[in-house]
C-alpha angles and dihedrals in degrees: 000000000000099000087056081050094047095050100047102044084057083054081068107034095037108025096032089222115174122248093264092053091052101050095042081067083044086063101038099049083053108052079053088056093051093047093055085046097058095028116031123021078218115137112234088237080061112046113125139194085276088056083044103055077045101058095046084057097052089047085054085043089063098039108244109172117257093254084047089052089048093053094052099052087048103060091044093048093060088042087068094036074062099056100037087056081050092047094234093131123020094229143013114256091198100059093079091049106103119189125196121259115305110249110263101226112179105223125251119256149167125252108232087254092059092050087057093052086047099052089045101056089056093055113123148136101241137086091266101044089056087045091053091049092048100053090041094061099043091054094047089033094056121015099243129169103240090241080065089051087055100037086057115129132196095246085046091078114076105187092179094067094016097229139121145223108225117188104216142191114319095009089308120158127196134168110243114188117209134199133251096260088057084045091049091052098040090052093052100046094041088048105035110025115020102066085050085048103043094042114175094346125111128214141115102234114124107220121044132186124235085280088053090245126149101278114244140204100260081052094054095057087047098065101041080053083055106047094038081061093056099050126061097265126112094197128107107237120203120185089251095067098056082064092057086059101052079050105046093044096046089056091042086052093056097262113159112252087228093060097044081044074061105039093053103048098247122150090192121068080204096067093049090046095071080078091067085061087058103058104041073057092063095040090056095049097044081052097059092040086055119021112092089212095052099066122075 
């Protein structure tokens, strides 16, 4: 429909969403048109609080999970905020539709153990292998999405100052500093691997694949699948949750919540403070595991 068309191409030019954003409303709004479809013969332009309830019975029918649910209604609800600012419906059916809490999940993370044996299993001499370290380092080093991984560009990378421009959520920029051992990997792989790897070809994007295209983010994953096989560990690994361990040491380490707020790119304290949860998590553990009054 054109006001689905409408709506998410201002997600790009006014919200500056990424693509995946972008994409995850696309879905959403979808998933709404084909339940009126099968359900209702009601016209998207002419849903009302009634086709809304509905719909929020049909998503418990099917057994979304109760963070899935959220994020749908979500997406739909701002949908309609949309066409109620264009003056396309009079009111938003979605704004009376409650759902119960989200679902609090600490995020996943290493131990710093387990980031040694991870680094070390991508250790190597080829192209490849300096790429890997690189990468690895830059996403542990410095908290990035993985979009801002990809994203990275040559002039991106000051070594001077060892920092670099991320460009972040909705056209956000922020300064990340990263360590030697990042600066060692990067220089490495930018000065031994990455001109083998990239061949004739001509762009600015920091990390290639074999082909010496741009890496993406289903490369990404490919690799970290890669490396976590080789080494002793049993877990997944996603690139996220290598953010959650920048995160999750630096706060262990004493770092301020503000800074790490900084560091990741959030505009809400809220969404930085789930770390804390982490680590009183960890202290209570270690606790158990040391102190002589804690065990039975």
């Amino acid at each position: 429909m054109r006001e689905i068309q409408l709506f998410l191409e201002s997600l790009v030019q006014q919200k500056f969403y990424s693509q995946a954003t972008v994409k995850a409303y696309q879905r959403d709004i979808q998933l709404f048109c084909q339940f009126l479809g099968s359900s209702h013969e009601t016209d998207i332009v002419n849903v009302n609080v009634k086709d809304a309830k509905y719909f929020l019975s049909y998503l418990n029918e099917r057994e979304y999970s109760k963070n899935t649910i959220l994020r749908i209604l979500s997406s739909v609800r701002v949908f309609y905020h949309y066409l109620v600012k264009q003056e396309l419906i009079e009111e938003n059916p979605f704004v009376y539709v409650t759902y119960k809490k989200r679902e609090t999940r600490l995020p996943k993370f290493y131990y710093e153990t387990e980031m040694e044996k991870i680094m070390d299993s991508a250790r190597g001499t080829e192209p490849l292998d300096y790429r890997n370290m690189a990468l690895l380092e830059i996403l542990y080093s410095c908290g990035l999405r993985v979009s801002e991984c990809t994203g990275l560009k040559l002039e991106d990378i000051d070594f001077f100052s060892c920092m670099l421009l991320i460009h972040g959520k909705g056209g956000k920029m922020r300064y990340v500093p990263f360590g030697e051992q990042a600066r060692i990997r990067m220089t490495q792989y930018l000065e031994q691997a990455r001109s083998i790897l990239i061949g004739y070809k001509e762009h600015d994007f920091v990390f290639v694949n074999h082909l010496g295209n741009p890496l993406t983010s289903a490369g990404i994953s490919y690799i970290l699948n890669h490396i976590i096989k080789k080494s002793s560990l049993t877990y997944d690994i996603h690139p996220h949750m290598l953010r959650h361990t920048f995160a999750t040491h630096l706060l262990n380490n004493g770092a301020d919540i503000r800074t790490i707020q900084e560091l990741l790119g959030h505009d809400s304290l809220k969404a930085t403070e789930i770390y804390t949860h982490v680590t009183k998590d960890n202290l209570y553990r270690h606790y158990q595991q040391f102190h002589p009054r804690a065990k039975k």
